[in-house]
VEXDOVO-171476 format. One line per 4 residues: for each residue x, y, z of C-alpha. Coordinates in Angstrom, 2 decimals. Last residue first. Example, Ala and Ser with C-alpha at 12.3 -4.5 7.8 and 13.67 -1.06 7.14 Angstrom:
! VEXDOVO-171476
13.67/-1.06/7.14  12.30/-4.50/7.80 .
//
This chain:
! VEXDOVO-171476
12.81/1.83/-13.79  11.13/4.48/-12.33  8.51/4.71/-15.26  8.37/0.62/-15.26 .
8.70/-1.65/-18.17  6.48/-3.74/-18.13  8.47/-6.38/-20.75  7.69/-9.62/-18.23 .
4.07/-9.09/-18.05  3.97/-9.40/-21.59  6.06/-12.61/-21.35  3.31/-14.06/-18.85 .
4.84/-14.78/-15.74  3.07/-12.91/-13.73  -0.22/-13.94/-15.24  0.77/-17.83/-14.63 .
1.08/-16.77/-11.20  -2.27/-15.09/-10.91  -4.06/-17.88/-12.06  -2.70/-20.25/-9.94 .
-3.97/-17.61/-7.11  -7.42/-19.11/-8.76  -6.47/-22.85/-9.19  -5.77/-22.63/-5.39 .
-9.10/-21.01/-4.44  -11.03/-23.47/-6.61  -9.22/-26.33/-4.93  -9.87/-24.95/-1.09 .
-13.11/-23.92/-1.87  -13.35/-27.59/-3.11  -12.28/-28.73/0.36  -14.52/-26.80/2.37 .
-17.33/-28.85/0.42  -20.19/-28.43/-1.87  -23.18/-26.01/-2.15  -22.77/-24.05/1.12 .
-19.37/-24.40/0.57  -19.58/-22.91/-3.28  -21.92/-19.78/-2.36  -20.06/-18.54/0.64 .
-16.53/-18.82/-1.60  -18.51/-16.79/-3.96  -19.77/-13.92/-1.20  -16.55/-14.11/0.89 .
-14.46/-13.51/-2.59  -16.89/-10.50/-3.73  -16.56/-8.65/-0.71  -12.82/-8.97/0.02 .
-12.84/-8.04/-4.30  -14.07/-5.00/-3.71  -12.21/-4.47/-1.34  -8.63/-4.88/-2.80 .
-10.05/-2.91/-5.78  -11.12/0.05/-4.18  -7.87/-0.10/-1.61  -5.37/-0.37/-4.97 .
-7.56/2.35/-7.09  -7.04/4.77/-3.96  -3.58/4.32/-2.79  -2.43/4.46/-7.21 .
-4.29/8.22/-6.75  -2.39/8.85/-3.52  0.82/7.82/-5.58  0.58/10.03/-8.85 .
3.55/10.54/-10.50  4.76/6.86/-9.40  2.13/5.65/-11.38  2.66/1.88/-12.22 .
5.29/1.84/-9.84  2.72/2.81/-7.23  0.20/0.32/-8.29  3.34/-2.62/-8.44 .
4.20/-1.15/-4.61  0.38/-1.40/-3.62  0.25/-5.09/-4.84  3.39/-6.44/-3.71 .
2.69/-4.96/0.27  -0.98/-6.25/0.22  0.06/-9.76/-0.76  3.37/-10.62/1.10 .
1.52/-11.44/4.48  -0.78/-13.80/1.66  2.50/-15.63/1.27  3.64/-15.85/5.16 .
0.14/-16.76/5.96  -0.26/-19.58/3.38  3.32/-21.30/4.14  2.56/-20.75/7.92 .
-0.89/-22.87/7.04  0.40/-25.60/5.40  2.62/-26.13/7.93  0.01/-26.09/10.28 .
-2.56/-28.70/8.40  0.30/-30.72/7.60  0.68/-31.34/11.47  -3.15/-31.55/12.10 .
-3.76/-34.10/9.73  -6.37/-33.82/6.84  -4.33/-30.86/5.80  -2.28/-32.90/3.51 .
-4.57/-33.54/0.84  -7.00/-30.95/1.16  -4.64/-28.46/2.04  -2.41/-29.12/-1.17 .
-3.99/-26.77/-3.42  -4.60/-24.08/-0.80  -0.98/-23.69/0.83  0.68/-24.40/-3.46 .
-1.85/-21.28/-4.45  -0.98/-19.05/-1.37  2.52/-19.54/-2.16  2.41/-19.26/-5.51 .
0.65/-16.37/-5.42  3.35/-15.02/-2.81  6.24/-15.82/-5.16  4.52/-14.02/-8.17 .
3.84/-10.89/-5.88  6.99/-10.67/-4.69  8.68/-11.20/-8.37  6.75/-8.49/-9.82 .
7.67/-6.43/-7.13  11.01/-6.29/-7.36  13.25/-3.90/-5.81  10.97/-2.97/-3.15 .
8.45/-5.45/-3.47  11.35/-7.93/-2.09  11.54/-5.53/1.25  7.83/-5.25/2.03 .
7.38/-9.24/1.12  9.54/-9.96/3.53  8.01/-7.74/6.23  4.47/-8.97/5.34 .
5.70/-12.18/5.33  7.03/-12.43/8.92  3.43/-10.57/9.97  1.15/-13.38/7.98 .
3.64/-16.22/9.91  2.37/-14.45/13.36  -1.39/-15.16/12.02  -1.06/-18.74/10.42 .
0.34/-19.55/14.27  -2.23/-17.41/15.49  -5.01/-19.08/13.27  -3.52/-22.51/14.21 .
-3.62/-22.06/17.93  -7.20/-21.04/17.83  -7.93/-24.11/15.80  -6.31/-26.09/18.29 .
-8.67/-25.06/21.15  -11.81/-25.17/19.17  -10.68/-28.82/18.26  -9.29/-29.87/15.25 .
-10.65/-32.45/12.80  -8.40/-31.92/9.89  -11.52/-32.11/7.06  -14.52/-31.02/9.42 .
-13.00/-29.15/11.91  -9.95/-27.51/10.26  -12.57/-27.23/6.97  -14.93/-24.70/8.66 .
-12.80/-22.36/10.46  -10.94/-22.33/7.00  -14.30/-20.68/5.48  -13.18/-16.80/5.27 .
-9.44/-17.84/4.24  -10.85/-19.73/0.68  -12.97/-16.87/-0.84  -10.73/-14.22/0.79 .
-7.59/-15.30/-0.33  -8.27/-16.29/-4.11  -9.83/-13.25/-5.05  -7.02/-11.59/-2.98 .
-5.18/-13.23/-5.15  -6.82/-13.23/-8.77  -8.28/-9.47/-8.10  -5.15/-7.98/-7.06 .
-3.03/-9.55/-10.04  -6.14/-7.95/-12.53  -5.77/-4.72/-11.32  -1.98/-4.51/-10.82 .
-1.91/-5.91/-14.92  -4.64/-2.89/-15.57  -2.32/-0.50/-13.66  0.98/-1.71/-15.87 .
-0.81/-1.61/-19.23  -1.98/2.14/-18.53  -5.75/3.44/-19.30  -6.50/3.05/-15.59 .
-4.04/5.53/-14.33  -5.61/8.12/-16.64  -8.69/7.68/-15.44  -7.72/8.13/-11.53 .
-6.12/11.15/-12.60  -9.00/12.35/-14.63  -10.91/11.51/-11.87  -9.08/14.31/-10.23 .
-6.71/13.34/-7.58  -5.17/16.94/-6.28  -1.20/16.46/-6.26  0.70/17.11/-3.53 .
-2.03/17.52/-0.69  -1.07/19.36/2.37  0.28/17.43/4.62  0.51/19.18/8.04 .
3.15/16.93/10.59  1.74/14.07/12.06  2.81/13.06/16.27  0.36/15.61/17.73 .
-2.33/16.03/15.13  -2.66/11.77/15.23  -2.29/11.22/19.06  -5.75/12.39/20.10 .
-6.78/10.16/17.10  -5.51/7.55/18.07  -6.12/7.52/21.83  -10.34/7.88/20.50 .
-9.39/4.55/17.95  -8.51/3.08/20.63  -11.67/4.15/23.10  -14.10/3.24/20.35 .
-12.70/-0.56/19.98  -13.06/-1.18/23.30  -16.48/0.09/23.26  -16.78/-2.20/20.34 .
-15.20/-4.99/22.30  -17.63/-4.15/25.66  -20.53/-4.33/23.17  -19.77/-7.89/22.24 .
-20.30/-9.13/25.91  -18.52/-8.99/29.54  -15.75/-11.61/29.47  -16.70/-13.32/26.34 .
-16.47/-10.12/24.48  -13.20/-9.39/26.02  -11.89/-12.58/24.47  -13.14/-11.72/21.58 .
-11.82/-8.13/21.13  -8.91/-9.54/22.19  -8.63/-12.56/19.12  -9.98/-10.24/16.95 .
-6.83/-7.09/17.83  -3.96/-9.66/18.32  -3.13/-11.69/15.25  -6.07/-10.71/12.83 .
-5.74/-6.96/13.30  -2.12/-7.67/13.65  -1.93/-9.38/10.27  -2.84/-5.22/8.52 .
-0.91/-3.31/11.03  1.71/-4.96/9.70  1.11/-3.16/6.10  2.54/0.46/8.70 .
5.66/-1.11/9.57  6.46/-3.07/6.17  5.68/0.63/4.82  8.08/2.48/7.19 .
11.07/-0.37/6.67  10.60/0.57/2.89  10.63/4.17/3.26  13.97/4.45/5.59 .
16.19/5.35/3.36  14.39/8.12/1.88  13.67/10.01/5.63  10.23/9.54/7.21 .
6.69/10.78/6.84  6.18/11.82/3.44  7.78/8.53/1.81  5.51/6.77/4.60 .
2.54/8.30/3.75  1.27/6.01/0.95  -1.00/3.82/2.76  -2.52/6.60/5.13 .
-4.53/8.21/2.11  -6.38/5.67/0.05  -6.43/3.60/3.64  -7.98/6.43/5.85 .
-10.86/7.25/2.90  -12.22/3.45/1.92  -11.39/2.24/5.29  -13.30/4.81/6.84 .
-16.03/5.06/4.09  -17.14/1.17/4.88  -17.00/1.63/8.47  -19.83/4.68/8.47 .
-21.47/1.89/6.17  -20.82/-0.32/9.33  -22.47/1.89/11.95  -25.44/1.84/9.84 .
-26.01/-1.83/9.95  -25.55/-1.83/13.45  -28.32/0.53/13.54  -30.46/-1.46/11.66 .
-29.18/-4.08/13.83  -32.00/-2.50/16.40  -30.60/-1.21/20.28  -27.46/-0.15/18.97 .
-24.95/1.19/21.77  -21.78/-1.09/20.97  -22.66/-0.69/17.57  -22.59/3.24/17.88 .
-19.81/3.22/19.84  -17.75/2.11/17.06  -19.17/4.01/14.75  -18.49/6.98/16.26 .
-14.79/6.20/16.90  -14.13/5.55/12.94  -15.83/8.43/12.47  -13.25/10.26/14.47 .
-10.71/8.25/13.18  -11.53/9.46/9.86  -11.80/13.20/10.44  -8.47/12.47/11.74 .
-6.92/11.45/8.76  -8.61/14.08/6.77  -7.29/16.55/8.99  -3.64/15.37/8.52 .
-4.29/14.52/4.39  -4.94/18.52/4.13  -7.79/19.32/1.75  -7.56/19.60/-1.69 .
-8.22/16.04/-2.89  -11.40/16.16/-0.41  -14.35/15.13/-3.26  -11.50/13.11/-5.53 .
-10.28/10.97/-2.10  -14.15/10.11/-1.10  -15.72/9.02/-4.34  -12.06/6.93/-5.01 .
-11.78/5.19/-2.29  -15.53/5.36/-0.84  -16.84/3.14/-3.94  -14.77/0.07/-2.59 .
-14.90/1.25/0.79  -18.30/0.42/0.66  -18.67/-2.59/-1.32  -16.22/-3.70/2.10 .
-18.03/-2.07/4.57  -21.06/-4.34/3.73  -19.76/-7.64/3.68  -18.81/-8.27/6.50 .
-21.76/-6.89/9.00  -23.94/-8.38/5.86  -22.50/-11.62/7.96  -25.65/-11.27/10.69 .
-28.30/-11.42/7.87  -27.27/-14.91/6.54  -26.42/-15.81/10.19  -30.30/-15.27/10.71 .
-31.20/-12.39/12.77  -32.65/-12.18/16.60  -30.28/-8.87/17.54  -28.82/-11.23/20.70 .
-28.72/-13.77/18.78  -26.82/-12.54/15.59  -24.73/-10.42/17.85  -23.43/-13.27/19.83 .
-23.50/-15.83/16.45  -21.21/-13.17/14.61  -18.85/-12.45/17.20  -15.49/-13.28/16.34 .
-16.10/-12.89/12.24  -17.95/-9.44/13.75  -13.90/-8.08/14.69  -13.19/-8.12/10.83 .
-13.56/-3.94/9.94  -13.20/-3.13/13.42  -9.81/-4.78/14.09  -8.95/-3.54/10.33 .
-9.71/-0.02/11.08  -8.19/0.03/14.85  -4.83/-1.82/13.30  -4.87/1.37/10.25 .
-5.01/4.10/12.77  -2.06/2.28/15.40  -0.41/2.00/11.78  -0.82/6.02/11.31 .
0.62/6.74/14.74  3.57/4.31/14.48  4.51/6.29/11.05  4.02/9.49/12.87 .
6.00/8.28/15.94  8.73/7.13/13.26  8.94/10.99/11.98  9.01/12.12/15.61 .
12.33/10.40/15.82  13.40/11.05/12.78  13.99/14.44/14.18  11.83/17.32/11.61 .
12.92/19.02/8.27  9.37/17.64/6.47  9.57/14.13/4.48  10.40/14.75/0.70 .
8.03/16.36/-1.52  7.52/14.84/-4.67  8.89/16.64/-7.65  10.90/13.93/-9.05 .
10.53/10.34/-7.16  12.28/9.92/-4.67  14.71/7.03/-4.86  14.12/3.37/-3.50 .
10.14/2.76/-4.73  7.98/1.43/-2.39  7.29/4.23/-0.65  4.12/5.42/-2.63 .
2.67/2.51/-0.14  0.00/0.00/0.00 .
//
């Protein structure tokens, strides 16, 4: 997700503000703390679906539009939201975000009809949308050159510690003393972020307004539509096999609640390894990250139903699929902003549109196919699809892109 991915600066972009690196690292920390309290409250319902379900007397069907709904959200809010405040600083804009972000929050934890709940999660839906297209590209603004990449593997973490610490304690608090005591959780660290946000962030005025003329323009260009099409195979891929592993660890490997707890942090803490690999491969090379973490996902997914039907190839199989989906978010934000290195808020905002977008769309199909078949043939299908995406890396026009940074 980052404009940072590149090694030089690119001409005419601002470089960070005259300030002690110090404070320039509290920023980055600052934004990440912003990103972990989006993604925490963007997944948190996958912990407490059948709570809130009962409690709210709706069907599971009903209960998982909590999912599902932010993420057609953000996928128009990206690029709606950006274009309508490209002229506005990217400081206030940030915490205009948290501030929703905090509202909504409470507002679930409050909601007396899932209406309301509903609601709250369309406010969710713009948050990601706006804070993402604009807080994934900061870290070239934030900190000096040589330090970009190690800035953008910090702030993409935030991304597996959502899943690594922030779900598991939001559910562990909500079987201490209920689902609304996570969202009120949630509310008050989102709150601490953005108190922390105009202290730590210096004023970023926008470089270059994104017109969707911009956005446009980006589109028309062989190495956008190739980052397009990469995202959607993977993440495609991801989320239409990831959302139903619950599922196929106890009916295909047979794992208790217990062990399956153990395996998602295991497949968690292997997602946060990758995602610092794949930050400093994507660097140099980001054709050859992303290819290596397809494959990675594709080979975890192809072979789970074989060797997942014990719990010890069930594990490896699972570190091999974190640490390449870790990789995934970095790759495809670095081969958006190589694509347009002119223009990296506007590369921010097509690569969070697409990436959920395509969340959405891969929980809906894999949904449809293990309702209608097996975990284990959302495994296959998911496998041939990240497939997909490797044999599109590879493909000799893939392999003249030339990029404008070269």
């Amino acid at each position: 997700m980052p404009s940072s991915t590149t090694a030089t600066t690119r001409p005419g972009a601002p470089g960070p503000p005259a300030r002690s690196p110090l404070v320039g690292w509290l920023a980055v920390v600052s934004v990440t703390l912003g990103i972990f309290s989006i993604v925490t409250t963007e997944i948190l319902p996958i912990g407490l679906l059948t709570s809130m379900g009962s409690d709210f007397t709706v069907s599971e069907g009903m209960a998982g539009l909590m999912m599902t709904t932010p993420g057609l959200l953000a996928a128009v809010a990206a690029p709606v939201v950006t274009v309508a405040t490209a002229r506005t600083d990217r400081r206030l804009m940030l915490c205009v975000f948290m501030a929703l972000l905090a509202a909504a929050d409470f507002l679930t934890a409050a909601a007396s009809h899932y209406w309301l709940v509903l609601v709250s999660r369309l406010v969710v839906g713009v948050v990601i949308g706006g804070f993402w297209s604009i807080g994934a590209g900061l870290a070239e603004r934030l900190v000096p050159t040589e330090s970009v990449g190690r800035a953008t593997a910090v702030i993409f973490s935030a991304v597996p510690l959502g899943s690594v610490l922030g779900v598991p304690a939001g559910t562990f608090l909500a079987d201490l003393a209920g689902w609304r005591t996570a969202f009120v959780a949630m509310g008050l660290l989102t709150a601490g972020v953005l108190a922390s946000l105009p202290a730590v962030v210096p004023p970023l005025p926008p470089v270059r307004a994104t017109r969707p003329s911009v956005l446009g323009g980006m589109l028309r260009g062989t190495p956008t539509r190739f980052a397009l099409l990469l995202t959607f195979l993977v993440v495609l891929a991801h989320f239409g096999t990831y959302t139903y592993v619950t599922p196929f660890l106890e009916r295909v490997t047979e794992a208790g609640s217990g062990g399956i707890t153990v395996f998602l942090l295991v497949y968690g803490v292997a997602g946060i390894a990758g995602n610092f690999a794949g930050g400093s491969l994507a660097v140099r090379w980001p054709r050859a990250a992303f290819g290596l973490a397809a494959g990675m996902v594709s080979a975890a997914t192809l072979l789970l139903p074989v060797l997942g039907r014990r719990e010890c190839g069930a594990v490896a199989l699972l570190i091999v699929w974190g640490i390449g989906y870790g990789a995934v978010p970095v790759a495809s934000q670095a081969w958006f902003v190589r694509a347009a290195p002119k223009t990296p808020e506007a590369a921010s905002v097509l690569f969070t549109a697409s990436f959920q977008a395509t969340i959405s769309l891969g929980a809906l199909i894999g949904g449809r196919v293990v309702d209608r078949t097996s975990p284990s043939t959302v495994m296959t299908l998911g496998g041939v699809t990240a497939a997909l995406a490797v044999v599109t890396v590879l493909a000799p026009r893939a392999r003249r892109l030339t990029w404008p940074d070269g």
